[in-house]
C-alpha positions as CSV (number, residue, x, y, z in Angstrom):
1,X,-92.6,158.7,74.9
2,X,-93.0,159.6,78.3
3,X,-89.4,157.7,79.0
4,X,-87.6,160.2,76.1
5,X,-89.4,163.3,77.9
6,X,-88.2,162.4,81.1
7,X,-84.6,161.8,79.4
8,X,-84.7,165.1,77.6
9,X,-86.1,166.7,80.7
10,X,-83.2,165.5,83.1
11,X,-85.4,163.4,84.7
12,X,-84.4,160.2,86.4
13,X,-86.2,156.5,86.0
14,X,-88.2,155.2,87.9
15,X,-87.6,151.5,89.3
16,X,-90.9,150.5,87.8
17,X,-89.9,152.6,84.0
18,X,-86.5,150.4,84.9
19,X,-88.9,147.3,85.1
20,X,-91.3,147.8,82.4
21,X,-87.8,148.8,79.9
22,X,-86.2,145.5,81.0
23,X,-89.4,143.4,80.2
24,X,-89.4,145.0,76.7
25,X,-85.9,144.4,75.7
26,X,-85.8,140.3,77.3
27,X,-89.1,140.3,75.9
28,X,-87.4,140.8,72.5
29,X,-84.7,139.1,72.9
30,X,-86.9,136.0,73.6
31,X,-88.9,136.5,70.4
32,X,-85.5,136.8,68.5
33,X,-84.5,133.5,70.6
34,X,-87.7,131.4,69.5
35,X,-87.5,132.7,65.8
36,X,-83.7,131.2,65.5
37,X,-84.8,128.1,67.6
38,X,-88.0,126.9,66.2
39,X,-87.2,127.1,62.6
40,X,-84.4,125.4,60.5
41,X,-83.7,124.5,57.0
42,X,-83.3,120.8,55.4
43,X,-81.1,120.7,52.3
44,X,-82.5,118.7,49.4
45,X,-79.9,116.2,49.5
46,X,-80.4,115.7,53.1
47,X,-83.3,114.6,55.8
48,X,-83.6,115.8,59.3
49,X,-83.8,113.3,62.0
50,X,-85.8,115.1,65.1
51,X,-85.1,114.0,68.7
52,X,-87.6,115.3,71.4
53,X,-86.2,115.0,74.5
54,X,-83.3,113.1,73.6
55,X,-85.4,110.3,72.0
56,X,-86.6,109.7,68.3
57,X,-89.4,111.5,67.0
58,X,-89.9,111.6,63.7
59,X,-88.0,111.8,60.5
60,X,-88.9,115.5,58.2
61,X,-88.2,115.6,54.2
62,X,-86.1,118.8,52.6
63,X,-87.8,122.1,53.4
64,X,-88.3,124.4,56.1
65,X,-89.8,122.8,59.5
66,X,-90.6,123.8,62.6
67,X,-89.6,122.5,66.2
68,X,-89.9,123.0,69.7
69,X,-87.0,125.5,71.3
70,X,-85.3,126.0,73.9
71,X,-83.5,122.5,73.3
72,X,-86.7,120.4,73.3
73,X,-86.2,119.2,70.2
74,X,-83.2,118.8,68.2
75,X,-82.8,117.9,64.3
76,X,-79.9,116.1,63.2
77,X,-79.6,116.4,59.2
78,X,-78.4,113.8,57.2
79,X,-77.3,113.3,53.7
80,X,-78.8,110.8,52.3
81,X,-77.9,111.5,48.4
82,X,-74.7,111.5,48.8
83,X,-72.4,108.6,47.7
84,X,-70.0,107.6,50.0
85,X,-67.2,105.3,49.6
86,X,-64.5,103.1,51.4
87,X,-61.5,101.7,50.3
88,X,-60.1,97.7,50.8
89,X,-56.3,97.3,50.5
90,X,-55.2,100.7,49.8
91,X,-56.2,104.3,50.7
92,X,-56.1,107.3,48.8
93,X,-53.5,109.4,50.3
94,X,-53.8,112.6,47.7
95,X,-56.7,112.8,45.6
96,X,-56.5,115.1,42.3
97,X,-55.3,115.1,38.9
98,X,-51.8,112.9,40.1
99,X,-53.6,111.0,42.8
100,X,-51.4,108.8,45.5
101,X,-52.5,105.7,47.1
102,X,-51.1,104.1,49.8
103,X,-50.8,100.9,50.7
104,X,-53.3,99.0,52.9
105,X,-51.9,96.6,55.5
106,X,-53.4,92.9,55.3
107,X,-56.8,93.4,54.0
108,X,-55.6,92.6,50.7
109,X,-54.4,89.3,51.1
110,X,-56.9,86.0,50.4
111,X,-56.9,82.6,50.1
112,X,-58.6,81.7,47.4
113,X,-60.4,78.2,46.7
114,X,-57.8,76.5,45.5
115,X,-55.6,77.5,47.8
116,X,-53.6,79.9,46.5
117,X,-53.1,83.6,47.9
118,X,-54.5,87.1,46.0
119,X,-53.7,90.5,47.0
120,X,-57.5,92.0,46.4
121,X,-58.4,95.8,46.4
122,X,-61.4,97.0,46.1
123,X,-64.0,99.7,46.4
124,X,-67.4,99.8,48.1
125,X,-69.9,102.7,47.1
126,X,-72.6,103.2,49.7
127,X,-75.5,105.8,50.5
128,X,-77.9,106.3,53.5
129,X,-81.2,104.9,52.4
130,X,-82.7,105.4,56.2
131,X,-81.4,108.1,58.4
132,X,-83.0,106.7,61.3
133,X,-81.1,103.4,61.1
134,X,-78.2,105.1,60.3
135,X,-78.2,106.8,63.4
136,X,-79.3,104.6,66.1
137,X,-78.9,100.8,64.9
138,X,-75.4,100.6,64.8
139,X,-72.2,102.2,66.0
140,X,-69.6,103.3,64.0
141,X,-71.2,102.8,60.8
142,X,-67.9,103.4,58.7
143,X,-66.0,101.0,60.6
144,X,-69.1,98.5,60.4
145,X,-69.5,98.7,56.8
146,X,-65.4,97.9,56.8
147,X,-65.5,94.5,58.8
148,X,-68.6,93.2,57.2
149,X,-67.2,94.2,53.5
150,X,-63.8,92.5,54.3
151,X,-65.7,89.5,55.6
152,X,-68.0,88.8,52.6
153,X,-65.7,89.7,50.0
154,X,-63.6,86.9,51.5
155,X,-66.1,84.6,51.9
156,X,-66.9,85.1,47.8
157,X,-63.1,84.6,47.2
158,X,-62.5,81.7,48.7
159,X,-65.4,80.1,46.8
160,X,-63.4,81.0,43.2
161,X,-59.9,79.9,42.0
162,X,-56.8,82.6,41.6
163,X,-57.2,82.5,37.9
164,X,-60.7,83.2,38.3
165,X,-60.0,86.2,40.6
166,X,-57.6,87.5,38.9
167,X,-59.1,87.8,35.6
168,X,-62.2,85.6,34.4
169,X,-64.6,86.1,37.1
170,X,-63.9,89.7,38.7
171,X,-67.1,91.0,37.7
172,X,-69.4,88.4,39.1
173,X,-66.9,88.2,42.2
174,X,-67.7,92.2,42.6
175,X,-71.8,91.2,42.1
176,X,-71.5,88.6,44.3
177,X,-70.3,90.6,47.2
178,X,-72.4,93.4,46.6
179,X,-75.3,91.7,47.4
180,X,-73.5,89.8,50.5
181,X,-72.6,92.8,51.6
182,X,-75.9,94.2,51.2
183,X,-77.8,90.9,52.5
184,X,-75.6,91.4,55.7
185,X,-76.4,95.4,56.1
186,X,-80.1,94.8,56.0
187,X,-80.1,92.2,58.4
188,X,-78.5,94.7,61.1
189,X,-80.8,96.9,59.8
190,X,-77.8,100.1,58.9
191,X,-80.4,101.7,57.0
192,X,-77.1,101.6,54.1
193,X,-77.8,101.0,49.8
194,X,-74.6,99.2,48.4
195,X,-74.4,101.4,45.6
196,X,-71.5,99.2,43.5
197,X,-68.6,97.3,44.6
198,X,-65.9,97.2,42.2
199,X,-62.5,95.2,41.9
200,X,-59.4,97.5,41.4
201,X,-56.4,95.3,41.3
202,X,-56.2,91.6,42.0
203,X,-52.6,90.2,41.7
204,X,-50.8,87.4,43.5
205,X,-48.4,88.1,46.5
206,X,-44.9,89.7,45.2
207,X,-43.1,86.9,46.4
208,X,-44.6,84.8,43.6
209,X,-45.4,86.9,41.3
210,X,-42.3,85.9,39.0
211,X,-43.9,82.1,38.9
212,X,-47.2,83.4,38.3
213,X,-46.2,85.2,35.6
214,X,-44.9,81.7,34.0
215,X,-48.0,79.8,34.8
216,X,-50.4,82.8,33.3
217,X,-48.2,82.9,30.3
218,X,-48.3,78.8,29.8
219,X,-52.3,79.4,30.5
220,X,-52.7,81.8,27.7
221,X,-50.5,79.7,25.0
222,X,-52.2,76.8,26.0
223,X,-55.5,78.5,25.7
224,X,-54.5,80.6,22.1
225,X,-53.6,76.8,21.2
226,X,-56.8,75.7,21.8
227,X,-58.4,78.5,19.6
228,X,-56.2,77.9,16.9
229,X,-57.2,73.9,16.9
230,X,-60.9,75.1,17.5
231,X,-60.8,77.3,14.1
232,X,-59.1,75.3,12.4
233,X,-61.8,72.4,13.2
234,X,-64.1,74.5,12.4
235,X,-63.0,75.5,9.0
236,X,-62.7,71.4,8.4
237,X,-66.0,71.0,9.3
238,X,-67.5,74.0,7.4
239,X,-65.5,72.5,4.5
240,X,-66.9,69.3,4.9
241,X,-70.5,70.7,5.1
242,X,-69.8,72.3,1.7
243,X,-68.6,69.6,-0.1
244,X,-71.6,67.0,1.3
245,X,-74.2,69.5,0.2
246,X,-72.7,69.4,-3.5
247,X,-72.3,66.3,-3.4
248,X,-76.1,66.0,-2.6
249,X,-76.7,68.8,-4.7
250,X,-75.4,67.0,-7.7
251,X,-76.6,63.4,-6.6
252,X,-80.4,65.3,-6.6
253,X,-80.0,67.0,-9.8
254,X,-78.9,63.8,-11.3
255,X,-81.7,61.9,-10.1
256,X,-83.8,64.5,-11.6
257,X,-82.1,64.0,-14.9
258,X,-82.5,60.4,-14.8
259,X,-85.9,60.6,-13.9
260,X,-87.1,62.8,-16.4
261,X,-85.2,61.3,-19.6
262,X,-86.5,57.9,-18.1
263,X,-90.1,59.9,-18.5
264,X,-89.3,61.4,-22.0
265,X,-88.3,58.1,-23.0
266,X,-91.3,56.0,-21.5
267,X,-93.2,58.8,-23.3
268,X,-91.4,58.4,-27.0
269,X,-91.3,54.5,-26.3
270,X,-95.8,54.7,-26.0
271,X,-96.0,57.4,-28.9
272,X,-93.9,54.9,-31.2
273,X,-96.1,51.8,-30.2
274,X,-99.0,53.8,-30.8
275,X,-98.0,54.4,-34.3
276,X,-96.5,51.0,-34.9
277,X,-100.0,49.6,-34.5
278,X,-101.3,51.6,-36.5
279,X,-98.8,50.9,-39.6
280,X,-96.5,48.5,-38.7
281,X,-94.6,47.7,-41.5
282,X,-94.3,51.9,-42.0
283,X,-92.6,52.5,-38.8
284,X,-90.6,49.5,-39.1
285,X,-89.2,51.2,-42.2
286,X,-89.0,54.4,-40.6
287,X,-86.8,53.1,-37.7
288,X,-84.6,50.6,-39.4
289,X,-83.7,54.2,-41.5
290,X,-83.6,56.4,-38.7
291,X,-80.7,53.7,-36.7
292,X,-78.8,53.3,-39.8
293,X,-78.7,57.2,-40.4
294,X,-76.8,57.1,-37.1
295,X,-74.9,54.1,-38.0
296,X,-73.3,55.1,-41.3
297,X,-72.0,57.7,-40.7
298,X,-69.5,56.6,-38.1
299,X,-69.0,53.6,-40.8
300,X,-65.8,53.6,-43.1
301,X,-66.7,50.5,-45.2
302,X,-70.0,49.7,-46.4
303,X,-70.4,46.3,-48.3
304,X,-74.1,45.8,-50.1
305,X,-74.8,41.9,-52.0
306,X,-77.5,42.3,-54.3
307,X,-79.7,39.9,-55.2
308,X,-77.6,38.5,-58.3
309,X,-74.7,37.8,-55.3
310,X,-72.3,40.3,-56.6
311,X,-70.3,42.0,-53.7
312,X,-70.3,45.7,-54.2
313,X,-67.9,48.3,-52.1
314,X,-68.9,51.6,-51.6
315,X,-65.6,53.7,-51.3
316,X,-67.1,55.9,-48.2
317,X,-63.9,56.5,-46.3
318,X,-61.1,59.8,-46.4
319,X,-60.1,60.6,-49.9
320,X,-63.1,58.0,-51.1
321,X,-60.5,55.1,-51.0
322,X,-59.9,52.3,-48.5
């Protein structure tokens, strides 16, 4: 107040009103300094790494944190969500809906175990699992994860034949050196999660591609061949195993058949004894009749001698006469 009376009054300032006004204002500015300084901001998908004098102090969580001004401590943030990727035997010149690749220049090319060459591409997804490692273990992470990933996935290729990489094994070739790639990253301790590492295209040189070709094609007759011969075996087979279990079907239900008429008989055989001791002249009557009521039947001449030796024929046949 007493600095606007003076103003309004045409006074002048005084050196010390000059003082005390120039303390106010840097003392403001200062405030306004420290407020920007001490407090920043860590995105959820990111951690802070804090350096405190230039050296390491302590890693902070998303949120808002406080540091030292004035340059004492720094935070570096760090996105540790996001999922990066680098490319093996091509790069992606344009991405969008039409993307364009490009070419890599000899990554691509790799003997294989039986000595044959592949052109390999591939993919390796990564994140930052440790910020702190990330930062300070290892220089030039990118270019790191690069050699190490050609290395490995080399390594796992010559260990498999050209067919296999080409075709038959891709995804356990892709496992494999995932987690030797991964096995290698801990070990310089990169603070870096191998998200996935896929195969894009795996095709032989273009210089031999024609005679490939040939040799796949002969592969896959020879190998439709086999299935044929394989389904066709097994249709014999299943054939075979149908008609032995009927057979032993039928051979069982015979047996049972034989068995139990053998039983019924055995059974009628006893009852008839029973009864023949009991009256045998009776029931030897009784079956002589019951055997020639079968008999006669199927008989087209019947002779009977009486007692008085005259031979009588009884005209049984078709129309009655023989």
């Amino acid at each position: 107040m007493e600095l606007l009376q003076q103003r309004r009054g045409g006074g002048d300032l005084s050196p010390k009103q000059v003082a005390r006004g120039a303390l106010i204002i840097f003392g403001t500015l200062l405030v306004a300094m420290l407020a920007l300084t001490s407090y920043y901001t860590v995105a959820p998908e990111e951690e802070a790494v804090v350096l405190r004098f230039g050296k390491y102090h302590e890693t902070r969580p998303p949120g808002l944190h406080f540091k030292l001004p004035f340059g004492i401590d720094q935070a570096i943030k760090v996105p540790v969500t996001e999922v990066r990727k680098v490319e093996f035997g091509f790069r992606t010149k344009q991405a969008g809906r039409k993307t364009v690749y490009e070419k890599g220049r000899d990554e691509p090319l790799m003997l294989t175990g039986d000595l044959n060459i592949a052109a390999v591409e591939w993919v390796v997804q990564y994140r930052i699992k440790d910020a702190k490692n990330w930062l300070f273990k290892v220089r030039e992470q990118e270019e790191t994860i690069i050699d190490i990933g050609e290395s490995v996935m080399r390594a796992v290729v010559g260990d498999h034949t050209v067919t296999e990489v080409l075709g038959s094994q891709r995804v356990q070739i892709a496992e494999r050196a995932r987690e030797g790639l991964q096995e290698r990253l801990d070990k310089y301790e990169m603070g870096v999660h191998i998200v996935t590492v896929q195969l894009q295209n795996a095709n032989p040189p273009k210089e031999v591609q024609a005679s490939f070709n040939d040799v796949n094609g002969a592969e896959q007759e020879r190998s439709q061949s086999e299935n044929e011969a394989l389904r066709d075996l097994n249709q014999v087979i299943q054939f075979a195993r149908g008609d032995a279990k009927r057979v032993v079907s039928e051979a069982q239900g015979y047996a049972i058949d034989r068995v139990n008429r053998a039983r019924g008989d055995v059974a009628r055989f006893v009852q008839i004894l029973k009864v023949y001791r009991d009256a045998k002249e009776v029931t030897r009557r009784r079956l002589y009749l019951e055997v020639m009521e079968k008999v006669l039947p199927n008989v087209e001449r019947i002779l009977v001698v009486g007692d008085e030796g005259v031979l009588k024929m009884l005209p049984l046949g078709e129309g009655g006469v023989r």
